[in-house]
N, CA, C and O of each residue as an XYZ file, in Angstrom:
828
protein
N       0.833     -1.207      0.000
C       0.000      0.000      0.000
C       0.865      1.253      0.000
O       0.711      2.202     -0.768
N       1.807      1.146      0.965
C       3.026      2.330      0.913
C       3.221      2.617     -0.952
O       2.776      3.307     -1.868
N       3.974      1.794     -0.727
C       4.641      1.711     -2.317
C       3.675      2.478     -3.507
O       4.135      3.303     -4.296
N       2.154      2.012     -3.473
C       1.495      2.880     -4.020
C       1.078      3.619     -4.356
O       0.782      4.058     -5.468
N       0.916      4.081     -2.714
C       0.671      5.642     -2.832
C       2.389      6.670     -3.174
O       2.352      7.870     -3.442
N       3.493      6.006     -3.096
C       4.454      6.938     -3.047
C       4.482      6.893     -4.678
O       4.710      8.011     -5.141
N       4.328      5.996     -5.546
C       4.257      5.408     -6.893
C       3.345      6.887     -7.356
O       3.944      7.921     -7.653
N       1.723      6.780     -7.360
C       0.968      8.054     -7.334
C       1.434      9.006     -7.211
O       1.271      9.924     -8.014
N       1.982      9.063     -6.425
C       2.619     10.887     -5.696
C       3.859     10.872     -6.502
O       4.198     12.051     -6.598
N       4.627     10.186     -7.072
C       5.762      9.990     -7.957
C       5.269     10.588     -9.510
O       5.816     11.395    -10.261
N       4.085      9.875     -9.621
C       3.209      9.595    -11.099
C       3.162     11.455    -11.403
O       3.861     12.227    -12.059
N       2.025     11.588    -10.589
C       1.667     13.052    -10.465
C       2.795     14.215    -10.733
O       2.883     14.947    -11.719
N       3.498     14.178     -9.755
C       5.202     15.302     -9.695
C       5.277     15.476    -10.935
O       5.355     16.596    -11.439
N       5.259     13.941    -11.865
C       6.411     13.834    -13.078
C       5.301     14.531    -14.123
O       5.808     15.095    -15.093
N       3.949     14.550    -14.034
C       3.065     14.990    -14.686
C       3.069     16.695    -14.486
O       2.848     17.560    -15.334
N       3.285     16.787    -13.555
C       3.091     18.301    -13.466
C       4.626     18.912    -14.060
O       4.576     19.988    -14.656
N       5.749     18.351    -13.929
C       6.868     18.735    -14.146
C       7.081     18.584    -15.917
O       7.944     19.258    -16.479
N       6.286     17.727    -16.604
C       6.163     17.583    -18.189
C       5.474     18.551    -18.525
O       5.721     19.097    -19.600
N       4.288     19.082    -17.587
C       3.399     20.067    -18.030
C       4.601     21.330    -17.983
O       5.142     21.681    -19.032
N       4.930     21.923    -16.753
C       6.147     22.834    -16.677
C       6.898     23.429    -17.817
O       6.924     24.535    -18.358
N       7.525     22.241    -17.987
C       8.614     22.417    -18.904
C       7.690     22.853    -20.485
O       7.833     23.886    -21.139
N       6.986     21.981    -20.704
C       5.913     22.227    -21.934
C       5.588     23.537    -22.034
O       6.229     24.295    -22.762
N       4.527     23.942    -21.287
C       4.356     25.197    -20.881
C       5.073     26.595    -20.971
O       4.748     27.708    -21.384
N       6.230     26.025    -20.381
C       7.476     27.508    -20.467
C       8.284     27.912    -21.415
O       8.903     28.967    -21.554
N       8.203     26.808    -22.158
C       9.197     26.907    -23.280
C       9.010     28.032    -24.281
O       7.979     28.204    -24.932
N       9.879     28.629    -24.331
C       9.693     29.805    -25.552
C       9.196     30.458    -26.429
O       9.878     30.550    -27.450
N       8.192     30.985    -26.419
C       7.519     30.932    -28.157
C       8.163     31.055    -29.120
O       7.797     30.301    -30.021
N       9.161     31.817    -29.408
C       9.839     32.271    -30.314
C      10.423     31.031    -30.623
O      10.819     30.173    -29.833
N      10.438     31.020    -32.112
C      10.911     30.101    -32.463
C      12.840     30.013    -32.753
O      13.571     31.004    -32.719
N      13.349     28.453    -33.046
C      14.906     28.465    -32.551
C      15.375     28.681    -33.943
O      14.973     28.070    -34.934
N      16.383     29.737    -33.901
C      17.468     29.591    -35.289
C      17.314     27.861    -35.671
O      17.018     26.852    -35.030
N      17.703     28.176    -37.102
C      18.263     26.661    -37.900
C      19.482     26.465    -37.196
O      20.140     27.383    -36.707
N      19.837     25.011    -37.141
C      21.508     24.605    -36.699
C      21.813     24.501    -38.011
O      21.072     24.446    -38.993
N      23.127     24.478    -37.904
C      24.168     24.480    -38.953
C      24.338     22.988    -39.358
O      24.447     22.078    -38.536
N      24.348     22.839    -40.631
C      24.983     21.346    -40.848
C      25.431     20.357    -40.020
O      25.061     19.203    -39.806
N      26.608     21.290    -39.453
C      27.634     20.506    -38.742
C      26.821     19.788    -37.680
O      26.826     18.568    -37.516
N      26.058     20.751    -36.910
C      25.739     20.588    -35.377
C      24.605     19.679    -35.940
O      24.262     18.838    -35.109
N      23.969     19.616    -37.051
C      22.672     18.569    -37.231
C      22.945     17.388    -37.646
O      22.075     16.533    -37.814
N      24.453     17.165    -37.904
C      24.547     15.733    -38.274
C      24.358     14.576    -37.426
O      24.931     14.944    -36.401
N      23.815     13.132    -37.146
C      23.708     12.779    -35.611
C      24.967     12.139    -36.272
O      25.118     11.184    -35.510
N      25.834     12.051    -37.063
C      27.102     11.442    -37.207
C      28.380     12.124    -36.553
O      29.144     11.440    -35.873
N      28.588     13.376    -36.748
C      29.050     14.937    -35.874
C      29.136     14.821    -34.299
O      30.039     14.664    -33.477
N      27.563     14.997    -34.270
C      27.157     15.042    -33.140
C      27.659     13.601    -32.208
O      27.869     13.855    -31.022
N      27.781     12.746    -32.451
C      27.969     11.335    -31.817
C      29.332     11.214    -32.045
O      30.034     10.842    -31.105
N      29.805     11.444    -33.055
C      32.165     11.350    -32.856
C      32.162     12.140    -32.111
O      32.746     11.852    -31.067
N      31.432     13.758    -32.215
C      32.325     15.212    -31.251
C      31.379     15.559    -30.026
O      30.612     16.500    -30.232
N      31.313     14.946    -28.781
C      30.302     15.441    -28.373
C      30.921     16.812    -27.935
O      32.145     16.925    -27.876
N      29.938     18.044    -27.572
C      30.457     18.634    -27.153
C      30.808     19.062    -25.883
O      29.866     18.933    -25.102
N      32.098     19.653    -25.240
C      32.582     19.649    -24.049
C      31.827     19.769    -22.667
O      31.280     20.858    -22.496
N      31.696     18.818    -21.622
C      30.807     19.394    -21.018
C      31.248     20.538    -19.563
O      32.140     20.482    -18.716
N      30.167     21.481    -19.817
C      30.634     22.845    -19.289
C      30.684     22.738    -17.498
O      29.602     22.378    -17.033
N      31.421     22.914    -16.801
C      32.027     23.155    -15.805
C      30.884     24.356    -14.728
O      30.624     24.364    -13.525
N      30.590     24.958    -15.512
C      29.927     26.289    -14.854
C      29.161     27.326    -15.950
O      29.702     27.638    -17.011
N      27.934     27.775    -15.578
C      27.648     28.915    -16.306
C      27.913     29.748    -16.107
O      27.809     30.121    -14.938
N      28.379     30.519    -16.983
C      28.656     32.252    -17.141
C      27.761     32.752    -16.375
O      26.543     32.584    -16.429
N      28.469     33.472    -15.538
C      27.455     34.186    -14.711
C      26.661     35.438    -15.797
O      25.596     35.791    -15.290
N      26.914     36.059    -16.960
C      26.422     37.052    -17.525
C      25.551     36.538    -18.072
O      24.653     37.319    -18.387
N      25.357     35.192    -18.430
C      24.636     34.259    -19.319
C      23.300     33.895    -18.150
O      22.167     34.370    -18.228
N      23.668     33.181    -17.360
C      22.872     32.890    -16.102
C      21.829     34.305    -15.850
O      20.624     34.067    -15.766
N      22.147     35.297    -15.770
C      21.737     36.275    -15.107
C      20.846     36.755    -16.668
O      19.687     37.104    -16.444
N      21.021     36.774    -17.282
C      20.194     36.770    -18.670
C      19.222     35.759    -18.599
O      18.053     35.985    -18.911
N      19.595     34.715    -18.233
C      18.451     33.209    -18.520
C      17.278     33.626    -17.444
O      16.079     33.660    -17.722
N      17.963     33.997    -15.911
C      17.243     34.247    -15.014
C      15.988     35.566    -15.526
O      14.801     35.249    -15.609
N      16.301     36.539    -15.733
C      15.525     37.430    -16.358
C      14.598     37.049    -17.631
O      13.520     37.564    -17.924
N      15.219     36.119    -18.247
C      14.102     35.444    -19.154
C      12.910     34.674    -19.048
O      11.954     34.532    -19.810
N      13.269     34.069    -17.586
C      12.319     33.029    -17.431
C      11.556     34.295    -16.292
O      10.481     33.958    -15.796
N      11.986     35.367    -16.001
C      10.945     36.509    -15.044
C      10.212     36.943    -16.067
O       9.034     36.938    -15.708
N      10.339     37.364    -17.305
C      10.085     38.249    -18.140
C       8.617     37.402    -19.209
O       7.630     37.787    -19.837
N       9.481     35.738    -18.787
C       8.623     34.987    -19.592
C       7.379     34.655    -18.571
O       6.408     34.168    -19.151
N       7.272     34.787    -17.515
C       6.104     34.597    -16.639
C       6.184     33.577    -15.756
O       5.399     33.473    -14.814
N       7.541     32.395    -16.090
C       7.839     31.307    -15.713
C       7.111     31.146    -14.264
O       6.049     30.548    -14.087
N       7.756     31.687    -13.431
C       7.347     31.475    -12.091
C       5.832     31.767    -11.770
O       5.398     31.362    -10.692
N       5.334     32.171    -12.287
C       3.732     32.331    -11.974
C       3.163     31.366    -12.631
O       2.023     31.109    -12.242
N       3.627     30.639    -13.634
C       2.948     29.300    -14.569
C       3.077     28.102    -13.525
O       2.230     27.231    -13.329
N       4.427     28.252    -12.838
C       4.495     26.761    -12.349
C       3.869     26.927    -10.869
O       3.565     25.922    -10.227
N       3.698     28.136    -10.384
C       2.895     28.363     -9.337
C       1.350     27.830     -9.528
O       0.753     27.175     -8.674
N       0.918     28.145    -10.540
C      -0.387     28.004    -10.709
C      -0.175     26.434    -11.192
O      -1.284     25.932    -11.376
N       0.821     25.569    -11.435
C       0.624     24.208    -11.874
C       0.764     23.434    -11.084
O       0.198     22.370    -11.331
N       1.752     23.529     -9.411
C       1.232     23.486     -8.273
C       0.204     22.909     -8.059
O      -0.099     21.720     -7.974
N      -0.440     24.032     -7.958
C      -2.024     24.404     -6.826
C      -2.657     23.502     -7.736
O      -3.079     22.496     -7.164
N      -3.006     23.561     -9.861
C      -3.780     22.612     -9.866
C      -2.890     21.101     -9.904
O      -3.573     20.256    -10.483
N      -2.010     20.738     -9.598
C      -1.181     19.183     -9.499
C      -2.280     18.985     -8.005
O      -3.161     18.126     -7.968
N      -2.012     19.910     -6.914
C      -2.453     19.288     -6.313
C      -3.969     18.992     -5.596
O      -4.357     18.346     -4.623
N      -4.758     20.058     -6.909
C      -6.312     19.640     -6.620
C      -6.001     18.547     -7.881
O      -6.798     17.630     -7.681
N      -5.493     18.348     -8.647
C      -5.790     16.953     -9.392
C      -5.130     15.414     -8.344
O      -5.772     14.370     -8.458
N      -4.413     15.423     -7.805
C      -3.959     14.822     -7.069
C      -4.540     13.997     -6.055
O      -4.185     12.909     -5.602
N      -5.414     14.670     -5.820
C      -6.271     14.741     -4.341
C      -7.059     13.493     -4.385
O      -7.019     12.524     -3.627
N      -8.151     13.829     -5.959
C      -9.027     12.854     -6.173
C      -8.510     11.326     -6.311
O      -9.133     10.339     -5.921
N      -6.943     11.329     -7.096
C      -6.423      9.904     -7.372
C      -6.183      9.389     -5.861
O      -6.381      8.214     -5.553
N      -5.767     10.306     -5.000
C      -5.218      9.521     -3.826
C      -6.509      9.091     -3.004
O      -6.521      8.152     -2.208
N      -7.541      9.865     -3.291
C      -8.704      8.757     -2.373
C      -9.665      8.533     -3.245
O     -10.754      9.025     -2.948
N      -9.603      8.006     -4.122
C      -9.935      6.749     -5.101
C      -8.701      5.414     -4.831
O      -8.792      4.216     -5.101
N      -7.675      6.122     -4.256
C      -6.541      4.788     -4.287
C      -6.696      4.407     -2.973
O      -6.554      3.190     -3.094
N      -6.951      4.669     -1.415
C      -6.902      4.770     -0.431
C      -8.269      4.250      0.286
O      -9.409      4.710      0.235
N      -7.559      2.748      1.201
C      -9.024      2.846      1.612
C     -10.121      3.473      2.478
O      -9.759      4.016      3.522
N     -11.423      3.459      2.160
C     -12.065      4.524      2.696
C     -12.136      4.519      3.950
O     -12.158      3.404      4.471
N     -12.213      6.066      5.105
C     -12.120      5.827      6.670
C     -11.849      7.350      7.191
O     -11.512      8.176      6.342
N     -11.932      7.599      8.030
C     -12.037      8.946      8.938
C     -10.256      9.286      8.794
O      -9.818     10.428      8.938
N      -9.828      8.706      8.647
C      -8.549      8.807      8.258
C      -7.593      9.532      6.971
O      -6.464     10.022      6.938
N      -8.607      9.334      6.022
C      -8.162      9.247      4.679
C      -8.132     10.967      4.151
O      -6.992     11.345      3.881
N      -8.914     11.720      4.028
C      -9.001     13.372      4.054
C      -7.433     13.393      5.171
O      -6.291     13.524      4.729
N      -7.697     13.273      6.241
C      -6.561     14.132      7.300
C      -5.316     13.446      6.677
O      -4.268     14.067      6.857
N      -5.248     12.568      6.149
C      -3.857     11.754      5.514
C      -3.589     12.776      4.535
O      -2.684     13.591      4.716
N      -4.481     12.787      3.280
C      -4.223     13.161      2.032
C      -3.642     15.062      2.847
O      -2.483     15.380      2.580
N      -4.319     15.891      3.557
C      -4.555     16.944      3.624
C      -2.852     17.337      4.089
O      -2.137     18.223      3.622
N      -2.552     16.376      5.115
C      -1.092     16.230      5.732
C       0.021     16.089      4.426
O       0.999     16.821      4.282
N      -0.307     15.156      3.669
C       0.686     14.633      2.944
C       0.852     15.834      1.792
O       1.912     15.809      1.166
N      -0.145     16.921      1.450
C      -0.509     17.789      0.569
C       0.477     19.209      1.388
O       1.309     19.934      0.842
N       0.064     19.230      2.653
C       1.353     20.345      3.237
C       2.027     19.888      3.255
O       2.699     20.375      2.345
N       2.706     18.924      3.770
C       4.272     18.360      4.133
C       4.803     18.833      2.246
O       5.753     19.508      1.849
N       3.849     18.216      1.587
C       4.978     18.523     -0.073
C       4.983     20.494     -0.132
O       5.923     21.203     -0.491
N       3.876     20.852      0.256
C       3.942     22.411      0.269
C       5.140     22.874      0.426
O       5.821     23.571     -0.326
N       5.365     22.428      1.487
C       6.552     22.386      2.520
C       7.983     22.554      2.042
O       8.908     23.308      2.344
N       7.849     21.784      1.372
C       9.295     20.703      0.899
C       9.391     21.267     -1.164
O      10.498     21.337     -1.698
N       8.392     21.509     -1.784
C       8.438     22.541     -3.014
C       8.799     23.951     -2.922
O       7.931     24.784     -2.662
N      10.249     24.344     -3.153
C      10.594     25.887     -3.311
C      10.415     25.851     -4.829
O      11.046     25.101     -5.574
N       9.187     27.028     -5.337
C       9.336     27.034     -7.192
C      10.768     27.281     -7.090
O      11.455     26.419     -7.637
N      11.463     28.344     -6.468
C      12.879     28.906     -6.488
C      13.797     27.422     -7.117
O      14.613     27.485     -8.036
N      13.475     26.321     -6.471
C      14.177     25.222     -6.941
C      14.090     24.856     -8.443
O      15.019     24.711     -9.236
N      12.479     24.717     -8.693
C      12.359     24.397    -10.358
C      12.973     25.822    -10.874
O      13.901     25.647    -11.664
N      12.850     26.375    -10.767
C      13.606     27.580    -11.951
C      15.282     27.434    -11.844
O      15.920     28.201    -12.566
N      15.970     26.583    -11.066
C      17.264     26.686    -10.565
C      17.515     25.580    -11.651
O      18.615     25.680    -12.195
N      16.650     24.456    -12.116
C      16.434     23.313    -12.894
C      16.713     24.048    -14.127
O      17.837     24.103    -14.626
N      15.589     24.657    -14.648
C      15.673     25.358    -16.141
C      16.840     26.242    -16.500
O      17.068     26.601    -17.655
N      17.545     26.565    -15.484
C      18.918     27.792    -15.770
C      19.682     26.980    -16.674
O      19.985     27.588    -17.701
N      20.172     25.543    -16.597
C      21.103     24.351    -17.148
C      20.572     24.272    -18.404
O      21.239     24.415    -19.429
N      19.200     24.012    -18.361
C      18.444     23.799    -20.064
C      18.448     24.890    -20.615
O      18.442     24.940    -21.845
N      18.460     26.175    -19.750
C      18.382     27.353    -21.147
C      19.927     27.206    -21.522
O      20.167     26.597    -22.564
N      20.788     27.604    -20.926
C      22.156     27.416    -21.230
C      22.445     26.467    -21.985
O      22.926     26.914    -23.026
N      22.356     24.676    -21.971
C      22.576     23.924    -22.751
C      21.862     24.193    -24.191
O      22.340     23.644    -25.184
N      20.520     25.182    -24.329
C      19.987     24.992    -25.552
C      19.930     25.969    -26.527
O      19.708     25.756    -27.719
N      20.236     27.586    -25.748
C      20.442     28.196    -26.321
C      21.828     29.214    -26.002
O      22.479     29.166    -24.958
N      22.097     30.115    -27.138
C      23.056     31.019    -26.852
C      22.587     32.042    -26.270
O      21.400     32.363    -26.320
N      23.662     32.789    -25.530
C      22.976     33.915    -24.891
C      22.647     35.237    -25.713
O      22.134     36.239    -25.214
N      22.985     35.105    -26.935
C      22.575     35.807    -28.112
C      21.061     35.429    -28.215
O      20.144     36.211    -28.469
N      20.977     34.235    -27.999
C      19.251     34.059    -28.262
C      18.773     34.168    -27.070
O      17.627     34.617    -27.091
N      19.182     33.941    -26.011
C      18.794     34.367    -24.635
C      18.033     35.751    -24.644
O      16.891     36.005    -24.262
N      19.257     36.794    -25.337
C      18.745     38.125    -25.300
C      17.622     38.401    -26.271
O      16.707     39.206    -26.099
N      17.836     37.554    -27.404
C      16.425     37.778    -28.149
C      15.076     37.765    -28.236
O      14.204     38.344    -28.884
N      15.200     36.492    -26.939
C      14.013     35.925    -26.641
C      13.684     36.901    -25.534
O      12.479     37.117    -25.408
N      14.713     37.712    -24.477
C      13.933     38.837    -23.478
C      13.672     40.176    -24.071
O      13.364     41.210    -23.477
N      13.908     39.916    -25.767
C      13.536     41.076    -26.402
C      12.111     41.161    -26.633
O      11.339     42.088    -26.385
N      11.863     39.825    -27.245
C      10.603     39.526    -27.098
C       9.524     39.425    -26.423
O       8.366     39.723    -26.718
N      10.031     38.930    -25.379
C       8.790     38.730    -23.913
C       8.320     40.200    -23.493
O       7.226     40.520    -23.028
N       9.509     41.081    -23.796
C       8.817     42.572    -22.884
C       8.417     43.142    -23.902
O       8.114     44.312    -23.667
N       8.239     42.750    -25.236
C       7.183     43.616    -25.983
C       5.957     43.254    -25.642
O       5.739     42.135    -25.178
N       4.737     44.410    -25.882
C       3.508     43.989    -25.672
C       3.192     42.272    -26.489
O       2.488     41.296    -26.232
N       3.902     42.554    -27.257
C       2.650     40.985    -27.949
C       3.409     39.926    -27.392
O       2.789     38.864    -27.326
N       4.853     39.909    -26.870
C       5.177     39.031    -25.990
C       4.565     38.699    -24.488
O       4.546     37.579    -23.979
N       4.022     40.038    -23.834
C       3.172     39.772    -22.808
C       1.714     39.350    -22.889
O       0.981     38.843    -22.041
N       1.520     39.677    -24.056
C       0.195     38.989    -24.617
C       0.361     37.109    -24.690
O      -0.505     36.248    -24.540
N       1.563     37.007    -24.924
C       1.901     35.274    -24.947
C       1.783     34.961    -24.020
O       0.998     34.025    -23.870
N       2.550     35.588    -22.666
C       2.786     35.104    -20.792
C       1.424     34.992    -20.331
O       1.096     34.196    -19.451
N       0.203     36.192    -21.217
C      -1.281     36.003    -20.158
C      -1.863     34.588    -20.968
O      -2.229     33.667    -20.237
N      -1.956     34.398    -22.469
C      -2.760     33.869    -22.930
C      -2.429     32.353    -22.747
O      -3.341     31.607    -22.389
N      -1.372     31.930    -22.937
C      -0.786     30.855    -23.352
C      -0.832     29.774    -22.247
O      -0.709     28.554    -22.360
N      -1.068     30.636    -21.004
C      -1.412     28.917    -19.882
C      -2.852     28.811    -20.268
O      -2.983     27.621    -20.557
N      -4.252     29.533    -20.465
C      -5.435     28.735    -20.899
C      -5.714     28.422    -21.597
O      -6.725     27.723    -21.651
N      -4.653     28.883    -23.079
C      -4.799     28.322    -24.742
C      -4.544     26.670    -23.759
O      -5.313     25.773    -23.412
N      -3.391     26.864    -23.630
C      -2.823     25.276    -23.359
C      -3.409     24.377    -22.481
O      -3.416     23.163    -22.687
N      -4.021     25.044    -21.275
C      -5.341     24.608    -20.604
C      -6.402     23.517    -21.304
O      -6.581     22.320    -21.078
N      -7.203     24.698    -22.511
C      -8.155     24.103    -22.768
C      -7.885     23.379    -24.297
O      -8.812     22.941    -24.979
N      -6.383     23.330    -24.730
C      -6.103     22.616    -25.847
C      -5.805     21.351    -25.111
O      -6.070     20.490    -25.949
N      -5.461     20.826    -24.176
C      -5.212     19.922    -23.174
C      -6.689     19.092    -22.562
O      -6.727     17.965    -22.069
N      -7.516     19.778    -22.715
C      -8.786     19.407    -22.102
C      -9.822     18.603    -23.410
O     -10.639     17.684    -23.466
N      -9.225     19.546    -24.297
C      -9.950     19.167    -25.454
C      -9.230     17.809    -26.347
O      -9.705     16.900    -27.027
N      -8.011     18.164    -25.993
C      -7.158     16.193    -26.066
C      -7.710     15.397    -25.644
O      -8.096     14.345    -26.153
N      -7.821     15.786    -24.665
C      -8.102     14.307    -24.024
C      -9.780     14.111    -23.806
O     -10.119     13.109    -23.177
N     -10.504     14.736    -24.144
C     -12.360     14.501    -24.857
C     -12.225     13.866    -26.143
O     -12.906     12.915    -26.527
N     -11.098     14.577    -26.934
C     -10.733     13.455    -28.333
C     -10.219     12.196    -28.092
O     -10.479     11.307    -28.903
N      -9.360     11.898    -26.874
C      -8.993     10.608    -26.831
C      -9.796      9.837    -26.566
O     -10.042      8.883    -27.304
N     -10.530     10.102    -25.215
C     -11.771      9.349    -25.065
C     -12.715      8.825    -25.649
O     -13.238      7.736    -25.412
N     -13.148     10.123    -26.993
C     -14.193      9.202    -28.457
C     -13.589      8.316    -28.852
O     -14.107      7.205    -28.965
N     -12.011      8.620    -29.252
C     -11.793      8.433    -30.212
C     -10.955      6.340    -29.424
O     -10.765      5.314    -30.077
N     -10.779      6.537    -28.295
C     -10.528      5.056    -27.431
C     -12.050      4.640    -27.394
O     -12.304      3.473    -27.696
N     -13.024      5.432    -27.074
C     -14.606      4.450    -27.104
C     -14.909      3.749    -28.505
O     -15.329      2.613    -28.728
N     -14.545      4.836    -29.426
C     -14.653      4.380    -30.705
C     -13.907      3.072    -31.392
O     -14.302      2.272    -32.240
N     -12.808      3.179    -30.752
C     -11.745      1.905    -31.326
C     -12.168      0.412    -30.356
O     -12.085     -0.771    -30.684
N     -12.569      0.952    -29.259
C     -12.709     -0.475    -28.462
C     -14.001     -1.169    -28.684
O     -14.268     -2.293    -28.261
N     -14.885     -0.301    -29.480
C     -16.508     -0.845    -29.822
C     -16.378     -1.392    -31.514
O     -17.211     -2.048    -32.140
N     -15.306     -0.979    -31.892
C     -15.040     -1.484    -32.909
C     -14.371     -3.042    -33.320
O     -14.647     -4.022    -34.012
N     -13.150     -2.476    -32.260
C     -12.228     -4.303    -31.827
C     -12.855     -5.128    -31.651
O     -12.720     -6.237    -32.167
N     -13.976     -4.688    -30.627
C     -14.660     -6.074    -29.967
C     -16.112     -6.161    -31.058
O     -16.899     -7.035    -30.694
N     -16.434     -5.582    -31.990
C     -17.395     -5.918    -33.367
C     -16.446     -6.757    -34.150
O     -16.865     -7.760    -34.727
N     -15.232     -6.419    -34.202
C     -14.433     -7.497    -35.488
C     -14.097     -8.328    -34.924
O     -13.969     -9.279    -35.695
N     -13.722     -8.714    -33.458
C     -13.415     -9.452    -32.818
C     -14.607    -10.133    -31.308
O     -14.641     -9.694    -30.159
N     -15.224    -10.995    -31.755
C     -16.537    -11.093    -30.324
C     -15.774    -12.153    -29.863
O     -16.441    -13.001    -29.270
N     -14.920    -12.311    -29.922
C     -14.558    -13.656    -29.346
C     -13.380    -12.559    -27.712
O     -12.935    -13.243    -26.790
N     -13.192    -11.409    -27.719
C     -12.343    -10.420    -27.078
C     -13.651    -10.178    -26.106
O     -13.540    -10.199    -24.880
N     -14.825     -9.961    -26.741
C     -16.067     -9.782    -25.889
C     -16.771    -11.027    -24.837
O     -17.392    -10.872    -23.786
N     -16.480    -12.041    -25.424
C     -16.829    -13.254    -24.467
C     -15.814    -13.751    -23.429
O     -15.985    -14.421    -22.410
N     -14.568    -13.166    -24.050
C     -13.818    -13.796    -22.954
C     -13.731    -12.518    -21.918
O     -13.146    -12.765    -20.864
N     -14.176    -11.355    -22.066
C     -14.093    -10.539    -21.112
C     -15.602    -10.651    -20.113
O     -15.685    -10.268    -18.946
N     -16.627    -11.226    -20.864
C     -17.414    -11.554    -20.014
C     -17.703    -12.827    -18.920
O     -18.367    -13.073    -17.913
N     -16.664    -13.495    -19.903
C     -16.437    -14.638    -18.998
C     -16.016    -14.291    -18.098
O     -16.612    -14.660    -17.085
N     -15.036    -13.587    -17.944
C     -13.562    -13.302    -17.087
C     -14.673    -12.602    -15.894
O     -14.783    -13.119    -14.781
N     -15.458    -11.371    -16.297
C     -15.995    -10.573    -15.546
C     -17.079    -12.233    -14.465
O     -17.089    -12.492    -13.262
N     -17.568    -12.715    -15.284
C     -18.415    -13.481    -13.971
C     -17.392    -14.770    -13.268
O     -17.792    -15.706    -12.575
N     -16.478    -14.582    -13.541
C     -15.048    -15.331    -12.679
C     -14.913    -14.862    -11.633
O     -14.915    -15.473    -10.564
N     -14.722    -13.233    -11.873
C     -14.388    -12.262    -10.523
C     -15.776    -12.283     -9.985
O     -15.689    -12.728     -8.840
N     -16.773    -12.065    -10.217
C     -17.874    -12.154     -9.055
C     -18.731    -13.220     -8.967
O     -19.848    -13.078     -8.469
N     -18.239    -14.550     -9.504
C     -18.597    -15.928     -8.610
C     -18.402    -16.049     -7.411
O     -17.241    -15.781     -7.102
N     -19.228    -16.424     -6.354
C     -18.397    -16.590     -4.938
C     -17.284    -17.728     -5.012
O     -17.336    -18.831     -5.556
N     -16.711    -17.384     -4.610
C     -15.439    -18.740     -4.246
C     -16.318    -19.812     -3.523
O     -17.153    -19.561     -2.654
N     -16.025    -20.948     -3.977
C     -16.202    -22.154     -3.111
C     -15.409    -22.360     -1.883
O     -14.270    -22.161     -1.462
N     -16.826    -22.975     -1.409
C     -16.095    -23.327      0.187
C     -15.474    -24.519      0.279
O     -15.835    -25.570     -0.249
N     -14.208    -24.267      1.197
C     -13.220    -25.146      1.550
C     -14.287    -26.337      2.323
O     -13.814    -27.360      2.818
């Protein structure tokens, strides 16, 4: 039961931390690479050196990018909803009891607790550096503080919101649709699942 619930609470983090990163990433789109750097033949003889330390002038640019880009208020707000989505899996997983709310409610501060955003943005300083130059660093905080770049920081967490919401209403037809189909070309997938189903609620015989 341990294992499970830490599994869940594992599941979740990594979900909210894919959303994060998704989310923050740049609008502006990246220069072309050069030949060289796009070959995976290049790329795999030369890797390139790995860096020791960031430039602090570089760092301090990235840092202002990800202020400028809204970063820290996106993953704030991805937080709060990780952990109203959270809530429901852990007592659907948990068995039911006077217990189970004061568990989940505890286990929901203690992570409060223990999440500095200050930390995830300390994460992204390495990826902006590894991915871009600080030439594009500066381009991209050229961008963010124009108006239509701040027009990106308000709009772009509920575009992605409800383009996210609307995925997964398409997956759902579109999985109801395929599984009513399988089991029409296939009834023999349908009998053995009904079999199976009155297996599990036969009573067991008595010893």
């Amino acid at each position: 039961m341990k294992t499970r619930i830490v599994l869940l609470c594992a599941l979740a983090f990594c979900t909210f931390t894919a959303q994060a990163q998704a989310q923050s990433a740049p609008a502006a789109s990246q220069p072309p690479k050069s030949a060289e750097s796009a070959s995976p033949g290049n790329a795999s003889a030369n890797p390139p050196p790995a860096k020791s330390a960031i430039d602090p002038a570089k760092e301090k640019d990235i840092r202002r990018l990800l202020e400028a880009a809204g970063t820290k208020d996106l993953m704030l707000d991805l937080i709060n909803g990780m952990e109203t989505n959270i809530k429901p899996i852990l007592q659907n997983s948990l068995p039911p009891g006077d217990y189970r709310d004061k568990l989940i409610d505890a286990f929901l501060t203690k992570f409060r607790s223990k999440l500095d955003v200050n930390q995830l943005l300390a994460l992204a300083v390495p990826l902006y550096d590894q991915n871009y130059s600080d030439a594009e660093i500066k381009s991209l905080i050229a961008f963010y503080e124009t108006p239509l770049g701040q027009k990106v920081v308000r709009v772009t967490p509920s575009m992605t919101a409800e383009m996210m919401e609307k995925g997964q209403k398409l997956g759902e037809e579109l999985g109801r649709a395929s599984m009513l189909e399988v089991l029409a070309e296939h009834p023999e997938f349908e009998k053995a699942m009904e079999d199976a189903e009155k297996d599990a609620t036969a009573p067991s015989p008595k010893p």
